[in-house]
PAVEX-951626 format. One line per field, with one value per atom (N, C-alpha, C, O): atom name; y, x, z; residue number from 1. Coordinates in pm, 1 decimal, always signed. Each point is the difference from the previous one (the first is absolute). Layout:
REM PAVEX-951626
atome (CA  ...)
y (Y  ...)
x (X  ...)
z (Z  ...)
num (NUM  ...)
//
This chain:
REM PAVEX-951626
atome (N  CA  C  O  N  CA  C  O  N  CA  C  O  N  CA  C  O  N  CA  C  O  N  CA  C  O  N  CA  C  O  N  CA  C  O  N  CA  C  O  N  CA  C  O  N  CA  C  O  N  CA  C  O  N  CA  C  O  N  CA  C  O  N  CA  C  O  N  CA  C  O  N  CA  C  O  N  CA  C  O  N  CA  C  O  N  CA  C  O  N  CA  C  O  N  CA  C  O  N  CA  C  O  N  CA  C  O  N  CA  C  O  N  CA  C  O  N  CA  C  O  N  CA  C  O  N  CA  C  O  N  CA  C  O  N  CA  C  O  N  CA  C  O  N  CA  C  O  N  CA  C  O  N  CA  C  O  N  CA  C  O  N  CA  C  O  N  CA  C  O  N  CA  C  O  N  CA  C  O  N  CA  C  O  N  CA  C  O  N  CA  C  O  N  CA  C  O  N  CA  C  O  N  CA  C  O  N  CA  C  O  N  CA  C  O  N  CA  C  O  N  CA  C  O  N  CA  C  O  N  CA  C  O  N  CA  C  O  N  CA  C  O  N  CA  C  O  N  CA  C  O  N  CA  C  O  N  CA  C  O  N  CA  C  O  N  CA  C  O  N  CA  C  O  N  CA  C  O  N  CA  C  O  N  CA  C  O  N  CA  C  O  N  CA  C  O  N  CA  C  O  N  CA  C  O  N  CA  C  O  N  CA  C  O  N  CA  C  O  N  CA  C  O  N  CA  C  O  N  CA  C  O  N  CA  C  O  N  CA  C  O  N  CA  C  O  N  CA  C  O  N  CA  C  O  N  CA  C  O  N  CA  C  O  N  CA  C  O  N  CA  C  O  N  CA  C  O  N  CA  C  O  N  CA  C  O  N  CA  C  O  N  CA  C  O  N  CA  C  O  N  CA  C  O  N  CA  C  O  N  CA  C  O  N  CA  C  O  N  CA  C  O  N  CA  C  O  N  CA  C  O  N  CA  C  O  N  CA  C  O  N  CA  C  O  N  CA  C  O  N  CA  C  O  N  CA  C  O  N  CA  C  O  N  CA  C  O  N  CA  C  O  N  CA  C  O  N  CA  C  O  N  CA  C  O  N  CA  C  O  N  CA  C  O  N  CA  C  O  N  CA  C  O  N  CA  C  O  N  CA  C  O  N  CA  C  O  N  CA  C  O  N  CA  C  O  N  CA  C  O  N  CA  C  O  N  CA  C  O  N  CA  C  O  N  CA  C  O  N  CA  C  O  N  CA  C  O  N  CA  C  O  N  CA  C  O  N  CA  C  O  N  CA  C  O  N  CA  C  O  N  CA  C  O  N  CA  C  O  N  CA  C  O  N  CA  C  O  N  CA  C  O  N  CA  C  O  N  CA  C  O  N  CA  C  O  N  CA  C  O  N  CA  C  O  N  CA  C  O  N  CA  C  O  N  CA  C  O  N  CA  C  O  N  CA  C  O  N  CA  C  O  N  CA  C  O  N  CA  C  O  N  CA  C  O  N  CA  C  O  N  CA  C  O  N  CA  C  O  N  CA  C  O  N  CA  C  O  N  CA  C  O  N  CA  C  O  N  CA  C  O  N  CA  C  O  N  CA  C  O  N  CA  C  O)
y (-817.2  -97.1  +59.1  +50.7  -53.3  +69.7  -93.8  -118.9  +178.9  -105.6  -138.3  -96.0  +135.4  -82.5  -158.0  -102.7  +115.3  -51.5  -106.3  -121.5  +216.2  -90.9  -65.3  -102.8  +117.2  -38.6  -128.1  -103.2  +90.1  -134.6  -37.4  -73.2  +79.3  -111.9  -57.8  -119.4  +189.2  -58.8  -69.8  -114.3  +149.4  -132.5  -80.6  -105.6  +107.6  -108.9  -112.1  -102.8  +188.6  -73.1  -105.8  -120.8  +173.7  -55.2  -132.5  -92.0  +139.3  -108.5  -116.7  -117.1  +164.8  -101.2  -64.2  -119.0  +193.0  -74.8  -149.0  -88.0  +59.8  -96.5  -122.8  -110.3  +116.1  -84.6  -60.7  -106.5  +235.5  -77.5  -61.8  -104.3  +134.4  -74.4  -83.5  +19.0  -95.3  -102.1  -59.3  +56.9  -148.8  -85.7  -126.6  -34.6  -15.7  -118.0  -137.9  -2.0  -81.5  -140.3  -87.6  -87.2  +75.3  -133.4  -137.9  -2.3  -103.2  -122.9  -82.9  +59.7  -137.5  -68.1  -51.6  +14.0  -49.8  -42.2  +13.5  -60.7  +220.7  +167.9  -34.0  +85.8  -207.2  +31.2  -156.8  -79.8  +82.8  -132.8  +42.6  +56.8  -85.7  +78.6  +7.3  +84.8  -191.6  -58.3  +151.5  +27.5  +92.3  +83.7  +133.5  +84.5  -99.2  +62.9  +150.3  +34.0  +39.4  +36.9  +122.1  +76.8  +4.4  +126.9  -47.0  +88.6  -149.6  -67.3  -68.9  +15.4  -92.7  -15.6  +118.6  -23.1  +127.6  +117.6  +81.3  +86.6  -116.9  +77.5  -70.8  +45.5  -164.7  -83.0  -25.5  -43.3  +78.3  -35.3  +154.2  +5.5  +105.7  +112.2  +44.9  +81.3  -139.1  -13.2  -76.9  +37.5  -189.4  -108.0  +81.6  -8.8  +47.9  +9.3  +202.4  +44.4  +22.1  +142.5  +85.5  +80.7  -162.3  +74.7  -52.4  +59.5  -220.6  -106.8  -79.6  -73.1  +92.3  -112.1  -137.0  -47.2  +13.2  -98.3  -157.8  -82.1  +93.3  -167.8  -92.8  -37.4  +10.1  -168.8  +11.8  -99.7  +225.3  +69.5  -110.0  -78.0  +72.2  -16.7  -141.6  -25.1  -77.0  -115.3  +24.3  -32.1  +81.8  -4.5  +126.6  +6.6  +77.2  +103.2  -89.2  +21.0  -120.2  -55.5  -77.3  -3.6  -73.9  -100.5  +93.4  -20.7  +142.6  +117.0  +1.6  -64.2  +119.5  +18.7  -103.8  +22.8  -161.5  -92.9  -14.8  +22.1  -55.2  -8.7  +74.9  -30.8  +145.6  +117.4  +14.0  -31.1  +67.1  +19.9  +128.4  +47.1  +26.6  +139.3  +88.6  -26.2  +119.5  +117.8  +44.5  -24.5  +143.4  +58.0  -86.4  +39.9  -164.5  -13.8  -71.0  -17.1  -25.0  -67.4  +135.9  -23.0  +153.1  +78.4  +70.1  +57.5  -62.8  +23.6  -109.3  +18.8  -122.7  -140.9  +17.6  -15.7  +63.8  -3.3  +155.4  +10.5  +77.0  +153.6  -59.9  -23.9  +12.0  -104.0  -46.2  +39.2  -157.3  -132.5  +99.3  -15.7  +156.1  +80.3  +103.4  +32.5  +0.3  +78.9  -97.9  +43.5  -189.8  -57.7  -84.5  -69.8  +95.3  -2.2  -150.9  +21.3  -114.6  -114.9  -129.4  -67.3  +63.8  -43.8  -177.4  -42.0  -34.3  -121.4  -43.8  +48.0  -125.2  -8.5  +109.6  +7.3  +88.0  +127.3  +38.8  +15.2  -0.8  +26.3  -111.0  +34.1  -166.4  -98.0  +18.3  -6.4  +23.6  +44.9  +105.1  +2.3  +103.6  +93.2  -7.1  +58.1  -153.6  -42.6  -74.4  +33.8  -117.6  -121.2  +146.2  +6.2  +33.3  +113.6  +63.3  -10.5  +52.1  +76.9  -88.6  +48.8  -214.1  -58.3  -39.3  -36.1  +28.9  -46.3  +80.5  -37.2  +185.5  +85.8  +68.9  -44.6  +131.7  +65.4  +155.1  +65.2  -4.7  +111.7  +40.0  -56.0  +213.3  +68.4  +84.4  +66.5  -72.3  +75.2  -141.4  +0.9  -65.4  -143.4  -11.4  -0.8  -6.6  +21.5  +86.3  -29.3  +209.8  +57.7  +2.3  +21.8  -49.8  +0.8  -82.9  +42.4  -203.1  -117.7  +68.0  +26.7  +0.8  +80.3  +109.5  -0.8  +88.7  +64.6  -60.5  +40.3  -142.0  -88.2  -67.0  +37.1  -85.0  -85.4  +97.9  -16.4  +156.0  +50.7  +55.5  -10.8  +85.1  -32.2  -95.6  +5.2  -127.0  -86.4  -14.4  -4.3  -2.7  -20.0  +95.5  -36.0  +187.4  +117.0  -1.0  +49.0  -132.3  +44.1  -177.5  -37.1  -4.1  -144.2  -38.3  -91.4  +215.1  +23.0  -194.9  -60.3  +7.4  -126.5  -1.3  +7.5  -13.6  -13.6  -162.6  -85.3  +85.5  -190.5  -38.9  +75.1  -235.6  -41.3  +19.4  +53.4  -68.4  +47.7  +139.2  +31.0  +62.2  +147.6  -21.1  +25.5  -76.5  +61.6  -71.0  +24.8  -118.9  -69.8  +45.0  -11.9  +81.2  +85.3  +104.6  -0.3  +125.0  +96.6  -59.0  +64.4  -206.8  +1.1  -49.9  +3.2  -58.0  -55.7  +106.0  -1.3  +99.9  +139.6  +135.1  +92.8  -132.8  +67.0  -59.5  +55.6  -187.4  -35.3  -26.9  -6.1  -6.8  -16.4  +125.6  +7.1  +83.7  +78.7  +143.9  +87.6  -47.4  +109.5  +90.0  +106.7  -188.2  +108.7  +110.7  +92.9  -107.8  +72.9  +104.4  -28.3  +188.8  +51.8  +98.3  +114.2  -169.1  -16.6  -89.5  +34.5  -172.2  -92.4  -34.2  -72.2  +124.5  +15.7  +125.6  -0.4  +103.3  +68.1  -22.1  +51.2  -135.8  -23.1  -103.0  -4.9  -95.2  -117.8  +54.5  -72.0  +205.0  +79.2  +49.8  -60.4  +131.6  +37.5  -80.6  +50.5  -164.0  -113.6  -83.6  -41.5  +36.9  -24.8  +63.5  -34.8  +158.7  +103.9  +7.3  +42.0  -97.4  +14.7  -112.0  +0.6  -117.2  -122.7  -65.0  -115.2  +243.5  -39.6  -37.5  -57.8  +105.0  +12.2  -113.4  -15.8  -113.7  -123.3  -128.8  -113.7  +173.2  -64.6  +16.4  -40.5)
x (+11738.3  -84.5  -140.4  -46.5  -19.6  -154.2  -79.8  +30.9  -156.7  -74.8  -85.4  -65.0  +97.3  -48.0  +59.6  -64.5  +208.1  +117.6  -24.7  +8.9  -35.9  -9.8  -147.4  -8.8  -54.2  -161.8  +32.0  -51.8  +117.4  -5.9  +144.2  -57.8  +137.8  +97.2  -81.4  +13.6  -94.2  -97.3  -67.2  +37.6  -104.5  -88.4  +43.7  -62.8  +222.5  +20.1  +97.2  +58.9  -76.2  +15.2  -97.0  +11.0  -95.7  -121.0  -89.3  -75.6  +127.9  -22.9  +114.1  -27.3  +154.2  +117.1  -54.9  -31.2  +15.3  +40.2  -83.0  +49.4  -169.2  -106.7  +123.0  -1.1  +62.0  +47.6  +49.5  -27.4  +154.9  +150.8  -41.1  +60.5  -137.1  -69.2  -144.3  -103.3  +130.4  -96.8  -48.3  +44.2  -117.7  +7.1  +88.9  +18.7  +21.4  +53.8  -68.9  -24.6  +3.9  -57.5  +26.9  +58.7  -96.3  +38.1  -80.1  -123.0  +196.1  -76.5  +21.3  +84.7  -123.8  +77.1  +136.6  +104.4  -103.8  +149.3  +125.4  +105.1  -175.3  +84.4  +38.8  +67.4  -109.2  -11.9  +97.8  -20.9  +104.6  +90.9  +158.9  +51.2  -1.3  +182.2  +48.3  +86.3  -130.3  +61.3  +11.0  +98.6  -243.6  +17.5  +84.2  +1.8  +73.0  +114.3  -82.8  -115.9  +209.2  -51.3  -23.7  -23.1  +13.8  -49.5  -158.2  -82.3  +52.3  -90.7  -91.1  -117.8  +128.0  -6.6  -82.5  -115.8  +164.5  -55.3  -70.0  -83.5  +118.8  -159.1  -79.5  -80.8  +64.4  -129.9  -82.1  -111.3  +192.0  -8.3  -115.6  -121.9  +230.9  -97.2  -119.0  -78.5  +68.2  -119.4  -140.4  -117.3  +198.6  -106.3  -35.9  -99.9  +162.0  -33.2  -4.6  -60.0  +111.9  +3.5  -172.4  -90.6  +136.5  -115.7  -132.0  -105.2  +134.6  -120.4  -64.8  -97.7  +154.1  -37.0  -39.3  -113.5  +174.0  -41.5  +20.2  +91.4  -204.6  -57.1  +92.3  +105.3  -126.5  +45.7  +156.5  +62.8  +24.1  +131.4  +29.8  +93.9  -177.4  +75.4  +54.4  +106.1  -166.7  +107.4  +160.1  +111.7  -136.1  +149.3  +89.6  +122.9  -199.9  +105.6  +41.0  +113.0  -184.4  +38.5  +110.2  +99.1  -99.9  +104.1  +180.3  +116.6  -205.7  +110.0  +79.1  +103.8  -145.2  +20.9  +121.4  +120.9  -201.2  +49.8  +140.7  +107.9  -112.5  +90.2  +106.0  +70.1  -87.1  +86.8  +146.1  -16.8  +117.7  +141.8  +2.5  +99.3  -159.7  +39.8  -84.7  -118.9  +184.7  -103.5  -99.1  -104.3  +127.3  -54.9  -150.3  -113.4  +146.4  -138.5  -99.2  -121.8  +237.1  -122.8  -43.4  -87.1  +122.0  -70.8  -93.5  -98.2  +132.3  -142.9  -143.2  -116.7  +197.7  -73.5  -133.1  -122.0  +248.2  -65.0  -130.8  -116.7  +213.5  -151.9  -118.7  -114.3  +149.8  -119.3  -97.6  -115.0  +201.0  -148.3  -52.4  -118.9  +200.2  -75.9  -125.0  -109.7  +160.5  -123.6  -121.1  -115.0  +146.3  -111.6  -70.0  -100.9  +163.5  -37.0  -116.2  -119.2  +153.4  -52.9  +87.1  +96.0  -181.8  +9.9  +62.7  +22.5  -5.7  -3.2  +181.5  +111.7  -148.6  +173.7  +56.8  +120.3  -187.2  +141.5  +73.3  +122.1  -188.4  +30.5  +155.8  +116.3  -176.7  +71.0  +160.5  +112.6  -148.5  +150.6  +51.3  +122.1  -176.7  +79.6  +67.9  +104.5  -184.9  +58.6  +145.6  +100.4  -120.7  +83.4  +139.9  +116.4  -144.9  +124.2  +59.1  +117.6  -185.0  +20.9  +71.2  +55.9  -77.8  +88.6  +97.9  +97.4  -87.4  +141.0  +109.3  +109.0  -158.6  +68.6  +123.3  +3.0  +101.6  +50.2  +25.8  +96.6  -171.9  -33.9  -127.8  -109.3  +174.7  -105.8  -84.5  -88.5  +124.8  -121.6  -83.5  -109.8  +152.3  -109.1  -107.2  -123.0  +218.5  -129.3  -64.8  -92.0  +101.3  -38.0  -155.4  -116.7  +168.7  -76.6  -159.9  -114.4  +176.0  -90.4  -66.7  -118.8  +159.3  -70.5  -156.6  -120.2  +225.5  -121.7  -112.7  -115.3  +177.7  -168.9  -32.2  -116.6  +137.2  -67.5  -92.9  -111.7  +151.5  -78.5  -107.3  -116.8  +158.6  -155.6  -74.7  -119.8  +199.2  -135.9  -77.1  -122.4  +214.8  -89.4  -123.1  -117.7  +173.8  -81.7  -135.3  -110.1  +162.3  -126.6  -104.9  -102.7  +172.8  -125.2  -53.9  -71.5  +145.8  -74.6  +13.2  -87.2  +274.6  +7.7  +111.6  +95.5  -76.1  +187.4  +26.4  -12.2  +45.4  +53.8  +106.3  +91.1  -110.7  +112.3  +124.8  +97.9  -85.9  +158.6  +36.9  +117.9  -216.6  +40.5  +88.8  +120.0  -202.5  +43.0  +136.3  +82.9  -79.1  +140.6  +117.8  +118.2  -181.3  +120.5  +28.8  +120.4  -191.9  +1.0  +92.6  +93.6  -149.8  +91.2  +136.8  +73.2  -6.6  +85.7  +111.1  +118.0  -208.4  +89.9  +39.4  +80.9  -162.0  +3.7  +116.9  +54.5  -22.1  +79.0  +165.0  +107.2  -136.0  +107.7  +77.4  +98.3  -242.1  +77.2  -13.2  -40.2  +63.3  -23.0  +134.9  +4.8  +108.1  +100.9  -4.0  +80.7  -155.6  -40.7  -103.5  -119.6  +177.1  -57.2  -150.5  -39.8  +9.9  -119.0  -96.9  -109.3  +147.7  -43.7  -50.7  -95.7  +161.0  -4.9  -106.7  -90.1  +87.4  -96.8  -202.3  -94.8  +88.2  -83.5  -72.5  -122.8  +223.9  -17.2  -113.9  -98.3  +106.2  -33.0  -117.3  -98.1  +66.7  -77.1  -120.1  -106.4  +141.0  -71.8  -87.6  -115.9  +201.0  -31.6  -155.8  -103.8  +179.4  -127.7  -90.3  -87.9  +89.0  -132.5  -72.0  -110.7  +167.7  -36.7  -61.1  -41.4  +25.6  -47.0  -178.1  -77.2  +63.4  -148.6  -53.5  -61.5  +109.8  +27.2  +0.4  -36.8  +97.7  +42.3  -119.0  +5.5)
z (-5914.1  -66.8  -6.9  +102.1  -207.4  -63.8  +71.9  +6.7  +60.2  +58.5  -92.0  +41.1  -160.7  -107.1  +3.9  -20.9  +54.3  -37.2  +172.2  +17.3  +66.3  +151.8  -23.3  +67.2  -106.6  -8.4  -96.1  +42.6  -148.7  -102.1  +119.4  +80.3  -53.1  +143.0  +104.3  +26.8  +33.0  +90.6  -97.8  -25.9  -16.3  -91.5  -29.7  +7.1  -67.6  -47.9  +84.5  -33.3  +176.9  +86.2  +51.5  -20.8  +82.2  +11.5  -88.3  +31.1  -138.2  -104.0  -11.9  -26.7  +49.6  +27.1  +110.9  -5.3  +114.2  +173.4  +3.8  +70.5  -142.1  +57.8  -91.4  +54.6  -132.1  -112.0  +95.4  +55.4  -30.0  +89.5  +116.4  +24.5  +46.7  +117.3  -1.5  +64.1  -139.7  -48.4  +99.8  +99.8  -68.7  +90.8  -32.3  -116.7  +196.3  -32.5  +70.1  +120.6  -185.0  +38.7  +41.2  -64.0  +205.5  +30.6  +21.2  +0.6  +15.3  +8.6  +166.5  +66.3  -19.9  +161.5  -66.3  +63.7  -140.3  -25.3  -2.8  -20.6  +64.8  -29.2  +171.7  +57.0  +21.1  +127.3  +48.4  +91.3  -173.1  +34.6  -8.1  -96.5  +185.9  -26.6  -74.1  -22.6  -62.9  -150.1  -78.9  -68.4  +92.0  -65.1  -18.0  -89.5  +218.9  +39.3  +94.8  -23.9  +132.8  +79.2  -58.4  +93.4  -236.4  -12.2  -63.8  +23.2  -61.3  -64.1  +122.0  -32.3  +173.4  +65.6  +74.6  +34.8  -14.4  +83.1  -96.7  +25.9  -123.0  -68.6  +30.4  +80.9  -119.2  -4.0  +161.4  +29.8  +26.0  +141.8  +28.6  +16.0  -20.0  -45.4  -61.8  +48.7  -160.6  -98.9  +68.4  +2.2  +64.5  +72.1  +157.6  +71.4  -63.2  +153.4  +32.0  +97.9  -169.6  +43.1  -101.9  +20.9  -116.4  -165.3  -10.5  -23.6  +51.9  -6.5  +99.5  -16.2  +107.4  +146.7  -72.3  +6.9  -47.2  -83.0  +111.0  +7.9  +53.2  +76.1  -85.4  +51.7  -138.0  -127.9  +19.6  -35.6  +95.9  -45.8  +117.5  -15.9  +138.1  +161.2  -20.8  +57.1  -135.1  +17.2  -100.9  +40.3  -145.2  -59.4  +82.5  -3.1  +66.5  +118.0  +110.6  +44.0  +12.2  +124.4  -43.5  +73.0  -205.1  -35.1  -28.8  +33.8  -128.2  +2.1  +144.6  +16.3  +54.6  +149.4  +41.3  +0.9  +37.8  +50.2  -92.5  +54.9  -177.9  -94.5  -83.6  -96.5  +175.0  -110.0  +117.0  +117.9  -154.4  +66.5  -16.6  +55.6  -103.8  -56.6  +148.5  +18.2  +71.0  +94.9  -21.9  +60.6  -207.0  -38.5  -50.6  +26.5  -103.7  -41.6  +89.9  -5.3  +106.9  +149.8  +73.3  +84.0  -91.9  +50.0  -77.6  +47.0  -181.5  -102.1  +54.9  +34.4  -49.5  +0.2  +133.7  +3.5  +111.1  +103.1  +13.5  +37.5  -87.6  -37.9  -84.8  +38.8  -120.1  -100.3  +88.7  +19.5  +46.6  +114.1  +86.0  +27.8  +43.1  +64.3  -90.4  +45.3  -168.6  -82.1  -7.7  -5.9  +6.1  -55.1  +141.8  +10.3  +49.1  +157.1  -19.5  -22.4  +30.1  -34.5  +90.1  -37.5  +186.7  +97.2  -36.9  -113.5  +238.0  -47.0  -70.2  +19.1  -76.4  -109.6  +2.2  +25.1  -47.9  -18.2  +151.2  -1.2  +117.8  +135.7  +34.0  +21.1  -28.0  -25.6  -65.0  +49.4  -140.4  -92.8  +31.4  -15.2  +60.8  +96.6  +104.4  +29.3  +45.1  +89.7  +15.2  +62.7  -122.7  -79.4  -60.1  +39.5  -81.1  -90.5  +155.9  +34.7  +16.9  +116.2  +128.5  +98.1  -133.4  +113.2  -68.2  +66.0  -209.0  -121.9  -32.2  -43.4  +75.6  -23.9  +63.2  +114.7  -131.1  +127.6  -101.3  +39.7  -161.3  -78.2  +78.1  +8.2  +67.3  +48.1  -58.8  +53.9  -189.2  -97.1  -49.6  -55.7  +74.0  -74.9  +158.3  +4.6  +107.6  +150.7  +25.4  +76.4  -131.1  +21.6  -112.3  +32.6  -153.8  -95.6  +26.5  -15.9  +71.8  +14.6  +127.0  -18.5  +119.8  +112.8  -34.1  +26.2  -103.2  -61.4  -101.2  -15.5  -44.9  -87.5  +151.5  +13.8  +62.9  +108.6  +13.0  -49.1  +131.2  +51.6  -76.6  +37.4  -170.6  -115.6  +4.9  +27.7  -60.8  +26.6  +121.2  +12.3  +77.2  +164.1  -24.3  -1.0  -22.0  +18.4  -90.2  +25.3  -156.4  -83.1  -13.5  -56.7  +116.5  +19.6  +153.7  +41.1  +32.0  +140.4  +94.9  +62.6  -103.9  +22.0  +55.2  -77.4  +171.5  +62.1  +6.3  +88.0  -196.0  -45.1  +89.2  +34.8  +13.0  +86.6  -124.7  +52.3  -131.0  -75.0  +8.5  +17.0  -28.2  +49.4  +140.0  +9.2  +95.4  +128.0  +24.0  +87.4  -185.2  +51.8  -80.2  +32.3  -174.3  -43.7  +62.5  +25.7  +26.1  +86.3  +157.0  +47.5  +16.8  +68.9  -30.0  +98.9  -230.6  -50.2  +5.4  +34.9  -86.7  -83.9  +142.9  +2.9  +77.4  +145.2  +82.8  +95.4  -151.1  +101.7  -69.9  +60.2  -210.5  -54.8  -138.6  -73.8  +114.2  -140.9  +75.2  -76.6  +199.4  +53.6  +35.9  +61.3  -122.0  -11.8  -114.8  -4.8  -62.1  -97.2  +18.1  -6.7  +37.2  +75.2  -117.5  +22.9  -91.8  -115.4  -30.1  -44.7  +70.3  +53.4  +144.3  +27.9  +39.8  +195.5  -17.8  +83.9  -176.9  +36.2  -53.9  +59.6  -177.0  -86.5  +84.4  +7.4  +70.0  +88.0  +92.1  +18.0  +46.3  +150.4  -80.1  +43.4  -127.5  -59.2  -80.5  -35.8  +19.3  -86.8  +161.7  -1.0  +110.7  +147.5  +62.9  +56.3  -115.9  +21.3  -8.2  +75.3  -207.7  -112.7  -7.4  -54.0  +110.5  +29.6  +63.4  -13.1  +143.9  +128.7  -15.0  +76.4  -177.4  -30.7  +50.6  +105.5  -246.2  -11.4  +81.5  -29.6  +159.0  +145.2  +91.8  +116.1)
num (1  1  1  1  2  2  2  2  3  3  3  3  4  4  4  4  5  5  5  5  6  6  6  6  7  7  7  7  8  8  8  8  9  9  9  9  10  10  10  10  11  11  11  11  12  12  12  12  13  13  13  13  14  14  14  14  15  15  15  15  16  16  16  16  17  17  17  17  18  18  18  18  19  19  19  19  20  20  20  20  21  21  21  21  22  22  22  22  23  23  23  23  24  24  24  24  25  25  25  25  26  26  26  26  27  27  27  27  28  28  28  28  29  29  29  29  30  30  30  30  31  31  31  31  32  32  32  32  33  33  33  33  34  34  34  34  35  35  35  35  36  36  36  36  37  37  37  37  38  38  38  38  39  39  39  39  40  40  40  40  41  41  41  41  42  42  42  42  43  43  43  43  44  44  44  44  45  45  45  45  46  46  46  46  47  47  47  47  48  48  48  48  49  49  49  49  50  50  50  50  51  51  51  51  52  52  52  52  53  53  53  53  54  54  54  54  55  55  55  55  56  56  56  56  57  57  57  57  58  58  58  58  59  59  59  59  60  60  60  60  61  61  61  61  62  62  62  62  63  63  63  63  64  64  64  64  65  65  65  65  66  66  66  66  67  67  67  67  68  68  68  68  69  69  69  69  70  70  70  70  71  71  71  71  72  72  72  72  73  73  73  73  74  74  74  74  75  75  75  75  76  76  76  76  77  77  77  77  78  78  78  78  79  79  79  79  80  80  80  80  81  81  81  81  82  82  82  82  83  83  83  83  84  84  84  84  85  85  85  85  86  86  86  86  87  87  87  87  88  88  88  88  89  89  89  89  90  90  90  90  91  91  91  91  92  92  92  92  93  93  93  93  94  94  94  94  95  95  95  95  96  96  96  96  97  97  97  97  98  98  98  98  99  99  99  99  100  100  100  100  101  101  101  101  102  102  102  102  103  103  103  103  104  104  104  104  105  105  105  105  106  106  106  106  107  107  107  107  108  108  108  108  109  109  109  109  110  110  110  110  111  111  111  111  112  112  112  112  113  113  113  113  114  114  114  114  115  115  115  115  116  116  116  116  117  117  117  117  118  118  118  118  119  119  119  119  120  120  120  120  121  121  121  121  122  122  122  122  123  123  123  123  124  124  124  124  125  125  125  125  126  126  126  126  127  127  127  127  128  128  128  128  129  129  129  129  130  130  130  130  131  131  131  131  132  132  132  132  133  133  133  133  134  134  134  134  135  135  135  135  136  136  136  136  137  137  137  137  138  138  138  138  139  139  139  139  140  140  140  140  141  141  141  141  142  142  142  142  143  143  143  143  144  144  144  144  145  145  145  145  146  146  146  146  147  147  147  147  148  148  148  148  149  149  149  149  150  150  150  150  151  151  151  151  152  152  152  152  153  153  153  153  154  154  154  154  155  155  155  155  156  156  156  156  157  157  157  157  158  158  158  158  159  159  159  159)
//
């Protein structure tokens, strides 16, 4: 192949790529089960991984509480940890974390607790009682049993 010939493919790659990967748009509405769970974890992604989007945390908490699907209560739950927004969201973690018996949905909510604890410098009575919830009931799970010891750690600050 003539380097002429690779020079207009790259280009006209480059000029393709921004098309096919557009952004795509979402709305909170994008944040109700109704919208089904691939649609669900984008938006969840978008609100909480792209945008920290504060206004996102009540239709994620309702997500959360309300979705049957794993996968999008552990989007749901990364999200309330990106946007680390103390208060209601701690709460609903909590709440998921004593409803649950999916150790990627406890492991997930564990890790937004401890964002938020960490970045509003607040160890909420709903934190410490999910941490001890999940210490005492989700520790056969040796990923969970370890995040538990480690989140302990980091906690001590707090105490």
């Amino acid at each position: 192949m003539n380097r002429t010939r690779k020079l207009w493919i790259v280009l006209l790659v480059a000029l393709l790529t921004p098309a096919i990967y557009a952004e795509e748009s979402f709305s909170y509405a994008d944040l109700q089960p109704s919208q089904g769970v691939e649609r669900n974890v984008k938006a969840c992604k978008y609100y909480g991984q792209e945008k920290q989007d504060k206004q996102a945390v009540a239709s994620l908490i309702n997500l959360l509480r309300d979705t049957t699907d794993s996968k999008v209560a552990v989007e749901s739950a990364i999200a309330l940890g990106y946007i680390k927004e103390n208060g209601a969201a701690t709460t609903a973690l909590k709440d998921k974390i004593e409803s649950t018996k999916d150790s990627d949905v406890v492991y997930a909510s564990l890790i937004a607790i401890l964002n938020i604890t960490v970045q509003n410098k607040t160890y909420e009575p709903a934190a410490k009682q999910a941490l001890e919830y999940a210490d005492q009931n989700h520790r056969s799970d040796e990923f969970v049993s370890d995040i538990i010891d480690r989140i302990k750690a980091k906690l001590r600050i707090f105490q």
